[in-house]
N, C-alpha and C positions, 0 to 999 in steps of 0.2 A: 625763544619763548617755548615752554614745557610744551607740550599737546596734553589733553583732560586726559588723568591717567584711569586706567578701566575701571571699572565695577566692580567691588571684590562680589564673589562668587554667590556668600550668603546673601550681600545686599540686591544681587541679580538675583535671588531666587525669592525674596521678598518683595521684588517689584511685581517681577511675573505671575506671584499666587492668585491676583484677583483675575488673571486673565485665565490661569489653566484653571483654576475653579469655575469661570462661567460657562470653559469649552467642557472641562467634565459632566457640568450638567445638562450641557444641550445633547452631550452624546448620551446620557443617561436619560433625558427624557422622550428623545429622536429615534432611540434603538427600539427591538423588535419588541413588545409587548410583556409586561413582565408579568409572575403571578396568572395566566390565562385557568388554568383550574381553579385556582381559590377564587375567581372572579365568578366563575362557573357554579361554582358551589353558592356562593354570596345571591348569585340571580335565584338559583331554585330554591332556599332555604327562605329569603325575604319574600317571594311571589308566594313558597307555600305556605306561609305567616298570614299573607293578606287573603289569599284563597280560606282557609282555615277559617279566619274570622269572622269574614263575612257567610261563609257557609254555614259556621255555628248561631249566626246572631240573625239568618235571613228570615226565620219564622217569626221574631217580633222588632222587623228595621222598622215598622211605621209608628210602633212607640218606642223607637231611641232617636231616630232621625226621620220621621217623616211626619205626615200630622198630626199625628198621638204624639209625638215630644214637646207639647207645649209646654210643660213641666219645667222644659229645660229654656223657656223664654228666657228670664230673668239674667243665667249666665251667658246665653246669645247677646244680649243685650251689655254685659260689661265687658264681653269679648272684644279686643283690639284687632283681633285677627279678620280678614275682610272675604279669607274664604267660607267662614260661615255665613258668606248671603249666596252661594252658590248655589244650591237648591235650599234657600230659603223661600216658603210658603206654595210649594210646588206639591201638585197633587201623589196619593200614591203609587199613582199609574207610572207616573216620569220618576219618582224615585227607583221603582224596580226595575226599569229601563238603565240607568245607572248603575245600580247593583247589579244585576245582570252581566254588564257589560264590563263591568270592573273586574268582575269575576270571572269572565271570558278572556279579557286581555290576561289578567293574571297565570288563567292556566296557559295560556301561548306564553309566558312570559317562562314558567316551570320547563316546557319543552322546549325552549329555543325556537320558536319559529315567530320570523321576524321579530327578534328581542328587542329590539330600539325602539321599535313603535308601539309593542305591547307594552314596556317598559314604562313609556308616556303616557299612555294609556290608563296604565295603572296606577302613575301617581296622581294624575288630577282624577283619575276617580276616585281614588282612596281617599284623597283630600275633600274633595266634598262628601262625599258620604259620610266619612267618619267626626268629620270638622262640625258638621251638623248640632252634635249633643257633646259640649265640652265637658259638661259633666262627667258623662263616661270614659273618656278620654283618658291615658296614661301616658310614662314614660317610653311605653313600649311604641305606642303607635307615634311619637316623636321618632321613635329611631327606627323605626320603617318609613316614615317621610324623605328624612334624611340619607337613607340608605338608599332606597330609589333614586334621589336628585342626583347623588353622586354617581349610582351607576347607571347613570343616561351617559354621561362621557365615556364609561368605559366598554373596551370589546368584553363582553360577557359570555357571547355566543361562540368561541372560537373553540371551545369545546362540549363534550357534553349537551348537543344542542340539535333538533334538524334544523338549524342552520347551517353547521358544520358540515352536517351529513352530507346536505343540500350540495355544496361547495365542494366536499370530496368527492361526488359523482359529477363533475364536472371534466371537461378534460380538455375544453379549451381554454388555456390560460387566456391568451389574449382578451376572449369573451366576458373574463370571469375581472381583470386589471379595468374593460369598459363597464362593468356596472357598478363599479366601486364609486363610493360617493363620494369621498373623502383620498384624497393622496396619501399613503401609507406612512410616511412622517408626521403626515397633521394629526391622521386617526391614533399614532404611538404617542403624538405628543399628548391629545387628550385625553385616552386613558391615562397617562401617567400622572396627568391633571388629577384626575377623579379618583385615582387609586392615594395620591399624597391628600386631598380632600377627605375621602373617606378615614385614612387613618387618625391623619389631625383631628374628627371631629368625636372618632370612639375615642382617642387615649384625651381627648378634653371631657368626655364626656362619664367616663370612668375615675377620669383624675378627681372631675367636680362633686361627680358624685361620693366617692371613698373622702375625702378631704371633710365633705359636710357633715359623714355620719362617725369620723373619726372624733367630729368636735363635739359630738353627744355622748352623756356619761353612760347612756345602754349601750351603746356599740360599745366605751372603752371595758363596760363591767363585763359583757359579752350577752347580754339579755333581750337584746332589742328584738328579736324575731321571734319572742313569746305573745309581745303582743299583737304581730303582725299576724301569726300562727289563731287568736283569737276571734278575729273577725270572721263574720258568717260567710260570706260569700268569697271569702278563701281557707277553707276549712272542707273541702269534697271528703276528704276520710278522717275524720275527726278522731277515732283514735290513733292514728298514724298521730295527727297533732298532737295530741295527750302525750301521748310517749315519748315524744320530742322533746316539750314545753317542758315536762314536768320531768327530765333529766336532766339535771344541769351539766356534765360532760358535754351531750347530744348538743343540748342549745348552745353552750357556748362555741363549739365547734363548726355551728351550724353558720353561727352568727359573726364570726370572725374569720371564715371562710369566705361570705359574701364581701365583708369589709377592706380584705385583701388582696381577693381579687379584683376588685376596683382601684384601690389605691395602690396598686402596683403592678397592673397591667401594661402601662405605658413603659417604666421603668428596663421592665423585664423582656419586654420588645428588643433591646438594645444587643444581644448576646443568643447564639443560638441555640443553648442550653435552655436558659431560663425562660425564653421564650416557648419552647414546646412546654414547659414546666407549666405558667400560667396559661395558654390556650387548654393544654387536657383540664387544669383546675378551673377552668372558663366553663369549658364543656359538662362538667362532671358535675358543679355547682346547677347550674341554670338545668338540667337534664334533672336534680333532685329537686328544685321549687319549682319546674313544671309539673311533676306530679302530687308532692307537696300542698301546693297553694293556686294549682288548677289555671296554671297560666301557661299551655304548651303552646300559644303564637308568637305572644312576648318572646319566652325561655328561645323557641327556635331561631328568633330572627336575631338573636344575642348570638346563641353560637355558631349563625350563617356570619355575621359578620368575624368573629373570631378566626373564621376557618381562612377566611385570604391569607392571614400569618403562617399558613402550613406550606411547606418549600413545596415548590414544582415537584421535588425529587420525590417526597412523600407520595404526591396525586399521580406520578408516572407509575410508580410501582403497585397503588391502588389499581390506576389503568389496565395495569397488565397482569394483575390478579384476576380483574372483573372480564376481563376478556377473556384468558384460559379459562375460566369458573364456567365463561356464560356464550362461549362459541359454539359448542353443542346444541341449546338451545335457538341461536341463532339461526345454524344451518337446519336444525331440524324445521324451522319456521320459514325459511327459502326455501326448503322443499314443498311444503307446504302452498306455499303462495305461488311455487310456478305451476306445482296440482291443478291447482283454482284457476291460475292462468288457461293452462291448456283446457279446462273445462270448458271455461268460459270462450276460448276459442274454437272450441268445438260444437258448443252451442251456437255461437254465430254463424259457423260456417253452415248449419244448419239450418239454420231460421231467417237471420238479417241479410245473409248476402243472397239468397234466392231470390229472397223477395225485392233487395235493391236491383238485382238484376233485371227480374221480370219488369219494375218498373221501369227502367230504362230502356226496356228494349219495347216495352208500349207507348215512352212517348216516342222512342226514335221510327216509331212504324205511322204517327201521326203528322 
């Protein structure tokens, strides 16, 4: 009797795909952190979105969200969403305690210090504050929700950050391996978590958006951002508007620029070319309708999130630009600070330790 004769070769390689496919991906989401500056970038660009807003909008939060927003009962009320009873009917004392403090974590959030907690910090504050008055509400503060949820999974702080700082004046590893919360596999697996979250949700979220305004005959005729361009309260240089509106070059350009960079941002992801192609037309877009139509939180936190698509290699060579550019003034600010050190050491030696002495040796004499 024969023996089963082998496997031909192809059919051995088609058995094994689903196995070396599950082990590529464990090694792909297991390995050292990818992307660490564009995450870094994505932290400072959305905290400084949220900081921004709330700093522009804190001289009248108690009529958009606080007891002057009655106005906006009506859409509380048809609202599904259950974070707007989070400081619902709370006085304005506890709302600025909120804003305040969202605003705080935000800015630790900008600096890297302690990003994960400021981080948290900052989305459920954002979320109730802003959740407050759905009215005023946009697409923009949707995708700073979302951009914060996602980067609580990931290391944000690993550069760019006094966390980082923190960390590189350390110099006992061992010390630095004991206060690590997370085993260095789980934390790599979770940013990679957060980093495939976050893309999935911009390229669905750009997809949905370029798809909806493709099936409108203003986006296809190329006119739709004349009337966008009309509205009062995005109009800050109104003849910038005029000039726009009332070229039809300017507007169609204007207005088929935003329609394609949405609906083919995902695509162009795919390819390293076309990828820098659409981030710079990301950047360049959103940078013209934040001045444009007076939206620079929004516009910023669109092209913080664009910027994680920029290679490590790009953020290494910014790194070491910014560092030749700006080690002069470093050191001249280490000078400086060890100045003030010895000052201040000199002043003590003067003042604090005489008189700790003389107290010691008046109680040792009783």
């Amino acid at each position: 009797m024969r023996g089963r004769e082998p496997v031909p070769s192809r059919g051995r390689r088609v058995v094994q795909a689903p196995g070396r496919a599950v082990d590529a991906a464990a090694d792909w989401l297991l390995a050292e952190p990818r992307t660490p500056y564009g995450a870094a970038v994505c932290r400072i660009g959305v905290a400084l979105s949220v900081l921004g807003l709330l700093a522009a909008n804190a001289s009248t939060r108690e009529a958009w969200a606080g007891p002057g927003a009655v106005w906006a009962e009506p859409a509380r009320a048809l609202s599904q969403f259950p974070e707007t009873q989070l400081l619902d009917g709370v006085s304005g004392d506890v709302l600025t305690l909120f804003y305040v403090l969202t605003m705080a974590a935000a800015a630790a959030m900008v600096l890297g210090w302690h990003a994960r907690a400021a981080n948290a910090v900052t989305l459920v504050g954002f979320i109730a504050v802003v959740s407050q008055n759905p009215v005023v509400g946009d697409e923009g503060d949707n995708l700073v929700r979302i951009a914060l949820m996602w980067l609580l999974l990931m290391q944000t702080a690993e550069r760019w950050s006094l966390d980082a700082w923190r960390r590189g004046r350390r110099s006992d590893q061992v010390e630095e391996e004991r206060e690590a919360v997370l085993p260095p596999w789980l934390a790599s697996g979770l940013h990679h978590v957060g980093l495939i979250g976050l893309t999935t949700q911009i390229v669905l979220l750009c997809l949905a958006g370029g798809l909806d305004k493709i099936s409108q005959d203003v986006w296809q005729r190329g006119t739709a951002m004349y009337s966008t361009m009309q509205l009062p309260e995005l109009r800050p240089h109104p003849g910038l508007s005029d000039a726009i509106s009332t070229n039809p070059i300017a507007l169609g350009a204007l207005t088929y620029a935003v329609l394609l960079t949405q609906l083919l941002f995902g695509p162009f992801l795919l390819h390293t070319v076309t990828r820098r192609i659409v981030v710079a037309a990301t950047v360049l877009v959103n940078l013209v309708l934040a001045v444009l139509l007076a939206v620079p939180w929004s516009a910023l936190a669109i092209v913080s999130l664009a910027a994680v698509f920029v290679s490590t290699e790009s953020y290494e060579r910014v790194d070491e630009w910014l560092r030749a550019r700006l080690a002069p003034v470093g050191d001249w600010l280490a000078l400086r600070w060890y100045a003030v050190e010895d000052a201040g050491t000199a002043v003590l030696e003067r003042t604090w330790w005489p008189v700790a002495d003389w107290v010691r040796a008046a109680v040792r004499r009783r």
